[in-house]
C-alpha positions as CSV (number, residue, x, y, z in Angstrom):
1,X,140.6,214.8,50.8
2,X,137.7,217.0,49.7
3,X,135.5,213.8,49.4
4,X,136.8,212.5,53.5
5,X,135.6,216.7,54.9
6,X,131.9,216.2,52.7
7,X,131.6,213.0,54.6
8,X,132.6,214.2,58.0
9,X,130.3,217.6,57.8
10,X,126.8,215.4,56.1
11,X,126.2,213.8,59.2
12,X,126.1,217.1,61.0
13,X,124.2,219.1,58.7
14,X,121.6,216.1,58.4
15,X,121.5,215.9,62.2
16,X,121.3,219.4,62.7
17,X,118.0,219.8,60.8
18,X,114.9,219.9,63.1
19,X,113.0,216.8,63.6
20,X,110.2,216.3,60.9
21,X,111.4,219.1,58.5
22,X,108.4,221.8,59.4
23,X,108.0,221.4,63.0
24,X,105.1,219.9,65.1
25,X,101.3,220.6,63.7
26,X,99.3,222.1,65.6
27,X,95.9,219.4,66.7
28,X,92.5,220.8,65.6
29,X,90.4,221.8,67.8
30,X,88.5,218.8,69.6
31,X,85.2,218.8,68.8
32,X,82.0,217.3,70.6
33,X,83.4,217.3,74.1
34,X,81.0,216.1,77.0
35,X,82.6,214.9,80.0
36,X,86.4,216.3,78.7
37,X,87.7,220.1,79.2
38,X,88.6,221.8,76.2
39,X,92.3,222.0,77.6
40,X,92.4,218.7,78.3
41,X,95.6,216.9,76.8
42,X,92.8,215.1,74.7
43,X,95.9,212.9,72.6
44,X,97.1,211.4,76.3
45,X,93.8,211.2,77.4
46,X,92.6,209.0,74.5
47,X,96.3,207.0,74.3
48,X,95.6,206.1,78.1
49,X,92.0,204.8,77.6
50,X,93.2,203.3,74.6
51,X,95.5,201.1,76.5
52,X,93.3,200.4,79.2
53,X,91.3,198.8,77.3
54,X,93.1,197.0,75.0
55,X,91.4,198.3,72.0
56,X,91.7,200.6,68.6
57,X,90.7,204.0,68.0
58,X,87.6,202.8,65.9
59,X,86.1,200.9,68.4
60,X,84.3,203.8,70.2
61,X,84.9,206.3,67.5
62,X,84.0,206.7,64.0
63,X,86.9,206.3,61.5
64,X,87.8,209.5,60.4
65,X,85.2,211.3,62.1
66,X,85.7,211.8,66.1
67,X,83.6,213.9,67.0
68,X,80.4,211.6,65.4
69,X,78.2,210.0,67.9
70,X,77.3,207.0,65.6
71,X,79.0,204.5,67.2
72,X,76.9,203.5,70.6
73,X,80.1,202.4,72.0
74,X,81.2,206.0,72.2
75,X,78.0,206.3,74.7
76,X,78.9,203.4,76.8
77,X,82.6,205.0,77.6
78,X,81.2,208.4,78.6
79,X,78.9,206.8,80.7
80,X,82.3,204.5,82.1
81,X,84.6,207.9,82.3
82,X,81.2,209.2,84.3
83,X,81.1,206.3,86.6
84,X,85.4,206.3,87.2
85,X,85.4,210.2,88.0
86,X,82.3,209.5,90.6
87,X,84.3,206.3,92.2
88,X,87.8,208.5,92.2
89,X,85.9,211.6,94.0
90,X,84.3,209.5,96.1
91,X,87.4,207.7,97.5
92,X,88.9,208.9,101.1
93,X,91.6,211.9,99.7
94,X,95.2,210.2,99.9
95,X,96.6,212.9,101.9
96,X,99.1,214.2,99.4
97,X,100.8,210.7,99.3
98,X,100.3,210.4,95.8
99,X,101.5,213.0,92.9
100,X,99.2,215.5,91.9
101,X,97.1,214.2,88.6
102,X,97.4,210.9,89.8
103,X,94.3,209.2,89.9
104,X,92.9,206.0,92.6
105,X,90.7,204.5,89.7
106,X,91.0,204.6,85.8
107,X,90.2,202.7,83.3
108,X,92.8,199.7,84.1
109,X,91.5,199.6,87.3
110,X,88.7,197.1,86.0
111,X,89.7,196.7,82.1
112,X,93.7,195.5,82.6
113,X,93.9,195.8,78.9
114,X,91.2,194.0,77.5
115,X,87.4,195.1,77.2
């Protein structure tokens, strides 16, 4: 009997612990930032382009090193992020139609997922 209430009360206790053990981490502080806002979500931001493009981390950035400019691709995507805020705010304004944050051109736009 004592062996069937352990079994029954584990799962709880195991599921009642908080995800990860210590909680979330907080992110350093981004470092380097040009064409980005220091409150910018820079994680989403990143994950999005990312995607976009159909690449790695390492292919505009310096493994284990972000904020380095070494890599001349880094260059070439702030002058693209340049060029897609100048297109967006250049666009007729949709009227509200769309969600706010919602952008007419991004990455994707041209990229679909491969560079």
């Amino acid at each position: 009997m004592q062996l069937l209430i352990f079994l029954l009360v584990l799962p709880v206790s195991l599921f009642a612990q908080q995800a990860g053990g210590r909680g979330a981490t907080p992110q350093p502080a981004a470092k380097n930032l040009k064409l980005l806002a220091p409150n910018t979500d820079i994680p989403f931001v990143m994950q999005s382009i990312k995607e976009a493009l159909g690449v790695e981390c390492a292919y505009c950035h310096v493994q284990g090193d972000f904020a380095a400019d070494t890599n001349p691709k880094k260059e070439i995507a702030r002058k693209m992020i340049a060029r897609v805020r100048l297109i967006d705010t250049s666009l007729p304004s949709s009227a509200g139609v769309f969600p706010d944050g919602y952008h007419a051109v991004d990455c994707s736009t041209s990229h679909r997922g491969s560079v």
